[in-house]
N, C-alpha and C positions, 0 to 999 in steps of 0.2 A: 641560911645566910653564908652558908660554907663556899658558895662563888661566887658573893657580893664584891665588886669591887674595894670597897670599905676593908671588908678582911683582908683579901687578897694582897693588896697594900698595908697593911699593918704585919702582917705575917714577915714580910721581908724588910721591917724596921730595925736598925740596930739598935743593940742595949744603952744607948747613949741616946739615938734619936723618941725610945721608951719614953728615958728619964727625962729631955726636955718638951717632950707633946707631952706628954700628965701636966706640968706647970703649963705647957701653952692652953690644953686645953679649960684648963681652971682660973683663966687670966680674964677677967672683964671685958677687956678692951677687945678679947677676939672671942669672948662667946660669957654671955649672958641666961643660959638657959641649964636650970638643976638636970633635967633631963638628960639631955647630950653630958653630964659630965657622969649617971650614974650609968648611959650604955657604955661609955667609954672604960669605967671603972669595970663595969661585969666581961667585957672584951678581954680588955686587961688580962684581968681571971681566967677565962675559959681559952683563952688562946696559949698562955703561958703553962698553966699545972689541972685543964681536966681534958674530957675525950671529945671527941669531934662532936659528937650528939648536943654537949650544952650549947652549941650557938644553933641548933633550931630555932628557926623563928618567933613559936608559939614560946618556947622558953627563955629566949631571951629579953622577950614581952612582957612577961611574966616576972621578971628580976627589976627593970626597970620602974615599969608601973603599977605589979600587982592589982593588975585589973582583967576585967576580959579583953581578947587579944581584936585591934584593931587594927589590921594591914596597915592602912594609908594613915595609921600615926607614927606606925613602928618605920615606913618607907621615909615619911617627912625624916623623923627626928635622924633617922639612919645617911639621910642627904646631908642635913645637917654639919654633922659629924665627919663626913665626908668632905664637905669644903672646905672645911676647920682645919681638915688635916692635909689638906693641900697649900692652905695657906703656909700653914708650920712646913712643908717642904720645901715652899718658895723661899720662904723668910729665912729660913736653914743657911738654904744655896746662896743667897743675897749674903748674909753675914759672913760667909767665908770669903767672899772677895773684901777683901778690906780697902782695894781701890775702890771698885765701886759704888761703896758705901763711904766712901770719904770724897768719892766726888760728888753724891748727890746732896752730902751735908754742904758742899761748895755751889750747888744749883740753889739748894735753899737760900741760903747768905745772898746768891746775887741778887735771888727774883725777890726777894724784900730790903734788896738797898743797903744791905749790912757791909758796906767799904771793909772795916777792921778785919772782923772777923772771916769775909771771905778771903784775904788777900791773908789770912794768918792760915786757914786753912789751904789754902792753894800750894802752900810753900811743904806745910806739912805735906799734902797729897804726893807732890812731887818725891817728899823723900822716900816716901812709902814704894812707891812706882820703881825707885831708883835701885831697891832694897828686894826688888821680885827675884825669885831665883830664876825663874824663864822669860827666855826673850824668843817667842813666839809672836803668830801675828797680830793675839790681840792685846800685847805688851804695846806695840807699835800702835795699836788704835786706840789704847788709852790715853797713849799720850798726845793722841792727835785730838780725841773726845776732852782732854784737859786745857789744852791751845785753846779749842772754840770755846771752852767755858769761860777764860781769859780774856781772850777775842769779845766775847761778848758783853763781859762786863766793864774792859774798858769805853767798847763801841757806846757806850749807855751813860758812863758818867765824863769823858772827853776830859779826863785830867792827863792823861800820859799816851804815846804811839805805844802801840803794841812791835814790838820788833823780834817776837817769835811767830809769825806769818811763814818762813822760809823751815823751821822748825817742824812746825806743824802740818805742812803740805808734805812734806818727806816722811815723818810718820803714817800720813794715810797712803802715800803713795806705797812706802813699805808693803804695810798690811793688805792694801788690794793685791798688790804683785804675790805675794808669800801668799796669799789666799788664792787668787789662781792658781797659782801654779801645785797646789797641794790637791785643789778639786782636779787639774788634769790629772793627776798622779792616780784620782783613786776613779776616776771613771778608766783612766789604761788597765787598772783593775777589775775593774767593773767588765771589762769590753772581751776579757777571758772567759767569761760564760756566758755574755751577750754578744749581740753583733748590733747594738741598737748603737746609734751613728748619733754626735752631740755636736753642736755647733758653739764654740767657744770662740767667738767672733773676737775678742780681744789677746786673747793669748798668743797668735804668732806676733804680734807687736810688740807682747810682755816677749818672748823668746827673740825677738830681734836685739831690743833692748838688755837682753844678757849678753847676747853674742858682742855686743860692743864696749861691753865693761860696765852698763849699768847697775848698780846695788852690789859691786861687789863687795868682801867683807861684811856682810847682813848675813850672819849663820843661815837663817830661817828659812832665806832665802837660795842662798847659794844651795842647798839640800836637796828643798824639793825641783831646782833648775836641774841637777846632776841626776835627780833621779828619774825625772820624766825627761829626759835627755836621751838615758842609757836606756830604757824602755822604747820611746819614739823610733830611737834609732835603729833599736834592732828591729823593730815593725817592719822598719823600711830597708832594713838590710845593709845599711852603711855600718857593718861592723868595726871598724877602725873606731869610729867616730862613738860609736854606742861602748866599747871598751874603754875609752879614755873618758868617757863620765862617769862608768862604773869604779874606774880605780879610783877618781877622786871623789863620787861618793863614799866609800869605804874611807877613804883618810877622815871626811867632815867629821864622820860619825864616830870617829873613834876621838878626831877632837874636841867635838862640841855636845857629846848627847848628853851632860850634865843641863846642861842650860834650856833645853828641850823637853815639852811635858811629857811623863811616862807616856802618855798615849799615843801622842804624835812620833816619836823618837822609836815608839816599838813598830807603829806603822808605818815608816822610814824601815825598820828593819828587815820587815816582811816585804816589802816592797823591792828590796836590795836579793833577799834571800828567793824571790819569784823569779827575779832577773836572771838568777844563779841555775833555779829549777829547768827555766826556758832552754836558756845556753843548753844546761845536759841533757836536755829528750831530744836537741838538734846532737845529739851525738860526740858535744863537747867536756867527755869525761872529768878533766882538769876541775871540772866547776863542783863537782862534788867535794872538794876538799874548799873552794871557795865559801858554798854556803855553811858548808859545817863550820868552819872556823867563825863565820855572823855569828851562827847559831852560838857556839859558846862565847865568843862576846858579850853578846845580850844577857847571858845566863850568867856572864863573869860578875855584868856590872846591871845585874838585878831587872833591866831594863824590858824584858820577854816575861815578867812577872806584871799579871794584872791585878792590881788587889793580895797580891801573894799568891797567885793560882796562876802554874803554866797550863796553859790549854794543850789539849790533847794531841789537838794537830802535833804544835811543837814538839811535845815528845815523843810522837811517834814518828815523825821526819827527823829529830836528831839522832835517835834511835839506827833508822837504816843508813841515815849517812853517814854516823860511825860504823858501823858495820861495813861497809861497802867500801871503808878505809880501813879496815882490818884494824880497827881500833878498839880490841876485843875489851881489854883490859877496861880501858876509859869509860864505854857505852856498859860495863856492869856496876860500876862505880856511878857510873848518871842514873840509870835506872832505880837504884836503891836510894841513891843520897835526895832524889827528886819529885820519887814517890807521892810523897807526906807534902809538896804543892799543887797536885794533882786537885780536880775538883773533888770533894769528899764523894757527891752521887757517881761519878765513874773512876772514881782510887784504885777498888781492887780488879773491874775490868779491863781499864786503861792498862797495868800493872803487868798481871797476866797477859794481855794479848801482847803486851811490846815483849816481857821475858819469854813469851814460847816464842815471839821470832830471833829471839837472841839464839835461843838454843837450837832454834831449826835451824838457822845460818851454819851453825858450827856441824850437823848431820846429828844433832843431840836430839835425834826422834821422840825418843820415850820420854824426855824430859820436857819438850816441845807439846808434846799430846797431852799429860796430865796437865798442863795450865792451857790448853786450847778447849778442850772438855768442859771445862769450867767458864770456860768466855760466853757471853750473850750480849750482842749490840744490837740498840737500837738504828744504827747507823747502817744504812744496804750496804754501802763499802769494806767497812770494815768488818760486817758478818761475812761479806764473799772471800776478801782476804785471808780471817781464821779459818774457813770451813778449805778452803786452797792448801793453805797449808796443812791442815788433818788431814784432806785427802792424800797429798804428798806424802806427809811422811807415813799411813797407813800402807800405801803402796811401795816404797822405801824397806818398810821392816816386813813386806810379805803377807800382811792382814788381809787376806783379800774377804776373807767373807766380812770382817766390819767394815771393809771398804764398800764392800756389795749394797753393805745396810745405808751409807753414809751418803751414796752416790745418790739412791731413792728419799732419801731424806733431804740433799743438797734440792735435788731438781724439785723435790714439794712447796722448796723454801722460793725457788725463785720465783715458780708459776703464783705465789699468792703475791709478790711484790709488782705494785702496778708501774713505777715510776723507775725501769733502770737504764734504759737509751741500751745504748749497742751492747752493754757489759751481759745485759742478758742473752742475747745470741753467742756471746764470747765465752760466758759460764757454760751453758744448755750443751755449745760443742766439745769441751773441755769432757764435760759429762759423758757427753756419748761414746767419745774416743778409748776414752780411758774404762766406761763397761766393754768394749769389742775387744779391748788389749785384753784383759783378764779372763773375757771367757773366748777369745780365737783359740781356735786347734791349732797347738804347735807343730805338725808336721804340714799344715795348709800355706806352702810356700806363697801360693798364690794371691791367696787373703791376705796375706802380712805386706807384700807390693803394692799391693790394692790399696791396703791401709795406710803406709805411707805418703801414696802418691795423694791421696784426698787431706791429709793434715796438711802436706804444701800446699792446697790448691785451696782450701778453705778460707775462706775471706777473714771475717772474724773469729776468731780463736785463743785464748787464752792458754798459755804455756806451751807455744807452738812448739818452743826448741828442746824442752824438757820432755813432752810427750814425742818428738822423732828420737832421743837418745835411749829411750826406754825401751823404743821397738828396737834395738840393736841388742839390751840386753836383757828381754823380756824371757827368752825364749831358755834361757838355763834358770831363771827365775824359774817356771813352769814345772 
């Protein structure tokens, strides 16, 4: 049962959603069977304080019904207990909106004619709505979702005009427009490692309608307009036009990312921080102190924290773009103070691989190697990365025979990697250059021309400029 969906979902419960599936699961009204509530109990048990062996199947048969072991009783009751606890995840997520759940106590009220009490809950709902700390776009569609309920229930008893109509069309207009324009934002994302082409037949009309002043003052809105603005435009290379939405991206966010759900507002961030990435591999240096200063924004005001956990990506790009700003001091201070938000399963490799590029940055070889040593990703990138830099600084401090070992180990690693696009051809040459540098005969004028001239002329290559500087001072190396 150890890759039952059932476990599998129950393993990643919090200690809170524990404590209220036990009473869901012992409640009447959503499960009526001793059964499901003693597999639920011995799950409990064997998931929480013993070893993986007690949820065998034949064993946990056997806790249940103490009988001989019948598959397709133990699969029923185990389905069971599976919808049970689907439902408790719905019902979960349904109670934490407390609009939603305050508007459908106002569907109930209309569709049996309850005048008072819908028209007492209506006003409450409102205040609840009014009371949301986010005004994202589906703040806006509540309140368009709360007009038709309004709308509806006057339409039905003709005691009064409804004259929130102009209200409520503006909320939904909101939320359609803020909802486009968030889907272009993240297919222009998307369109970075695909070239799959999408047809969004209504959006240049949503984009006419900004260029004319409509929705402005709508945060939600004005955000994602700025930010697939500054993205569109440098597609198309009107960079004027793509900088003047990126700088007033940057103000929004710094004005309004309280009002913005963590998740949206970090996506806004990364979306800003890609814009910034773009600009600098077109050769526009400037832009590394651009995204670095996002990046500690986001980290000022918590908002790059998902759940409490910065992902890796993030610290390992804020990492080189302090660096790269010689902001030595700050990026050892980030690394240590940041640590401990790391995902617990990659804490101490995350840790290490960004500290040995700290210290390789600085020519801190030896201190660089003992935390690179220690590194092991799952990630093709980020192994080719560490193993670059061991190679580097092995070569740096003169190792050549661990290099010799390291070089035959690099090239074992790539040939068993099926999936790396050109980086493998860029590794593989890297590789070769760098064994012909350490075993050419230093008096072989001729070989060393030779070898020059083929690192220029090599198509894909990784550390083209580091490996021509080397063949300048290989030779008293030797």
């Amino acid at each position: 049962m150890q890759k039952s969906s059932l476990v599998a979902i129950l393993k990643r419960l919090s200690k809170r959603d524990w404590r209220e599936f036990r009473k869901f699961v012992r409640s009447p009204y959503f499960n009526q069977r001793e059964d499901v509530v003693r597999l639920f109990d011995y799950l409990d048990e064997a998931i929480h304080f013993l070893p993986p062996m007690a949820i065998h199947r034949e064993k946990v048969y056997n806790k249940v019904y103490q009988e001989g072991f019948d598959e397709k009783k133990l699969r029923h009751t185990t389905s069971f207990l599976l919808k049970i606890l689907k439902k408790y995840l719905t019902q979960a997520e349904f109670e934490n909106d407390q609009v939603q759940t305050q508007q459908y106590l106002c569907k109930s009220f209309r569709k049996k004619g309850m005048e008072f009490f819908f028209e007492k809950e209506l006003i409450q709902n409102r205040v609840i709505l009014e009371k949301e700390n986010y005004r994202d776009s589906k703040f806006y569609f509540k309140n368009y979702e709360l007009g038709m309920e309004e709308a509806g229930f006057t339409a039905a008893h003709l005691r009064k005009e409804n004259k929130n109509f102009q209200f409520t069309a503006d909320n939904l207009s909101i939320s359609f427009v803020a909802s486009m324009l968030k889907l272009g934002c993240e297919i222009q994302s998307h369109q970075t490692m695909s070239e799959e082409v999408y047809d969004l037949k209504l959006l240049p009309d949503i984009l006419d309608l900004m260029e004319s002043g409509k929705f402005e003052k709508v945060p939600i809105v004005d955000l994602y307009f700025h930010c697939y603005g500054a993205n569109e435009n440098l597609k198309n290379n009107t960079i004027t036009k793509s900088e003047k939405h990126f700088q007033e991206l940057k103000k929004l966010i710094q004005q309004y990312w309280k009002i913005i759900p963590p998740n949206e507002i970090r996506d806004i961030y990364l979306y800003a921080i890609n814009y910034c990435i773009k600009r600098l591999n077109s050769g526009e240096r400037h832009f590394i102190r651009e995204a670095f200063e996002l990046f500690r924004s986001g980290l000022k005001n918590e908002t790059l924290l998902e759940e409490g956990v910065l992902s890796s990506f993030s610290y390992k790009n804020i990492t080189r773009l302090g660096m790269a700003l010689n902001e030595n001091k700050w990026v050892e201070q980030f690394l240590e103070e940041y640590k401990k938000y790391l995902h617990p399963r990659e804490r101490e490799n995350t840790w290490r691989y960004n500290f040995a590029f700290f210290y390789f940055q600085q020519e801190k070889y030896k201190d660089a190697m003992q935390l690179l040593l220690r590194v092991e990703f799952k990630d093709v990138l980020n192994n080719l990365d560490a193993r670059r830099m061991l190679l580097k600084s092995y070569f740096e401090l003169g190792e050549y025979n661990a290099l010799d070992s390291l070089l035959d180990s690099f090239s074992r690693y790539i040939q068993r990697q099926k999936e790396m696009g050109y980086h493998r051809e860029n590794y593989l040459n890297l590789i070769r250059f760098v064994k012909k540098i350490i075993h050419a005969k230093v008096d072989d004028k001729k070989t060393w021309k030779q070898m020059r001239e083929e690192i220029k002329s090599t198509n894909r290559l990784a550390e083209r400029e580091w490996l021509l500087e080397k063949l300048k001072t290989v030779k008293s190396q030797f």
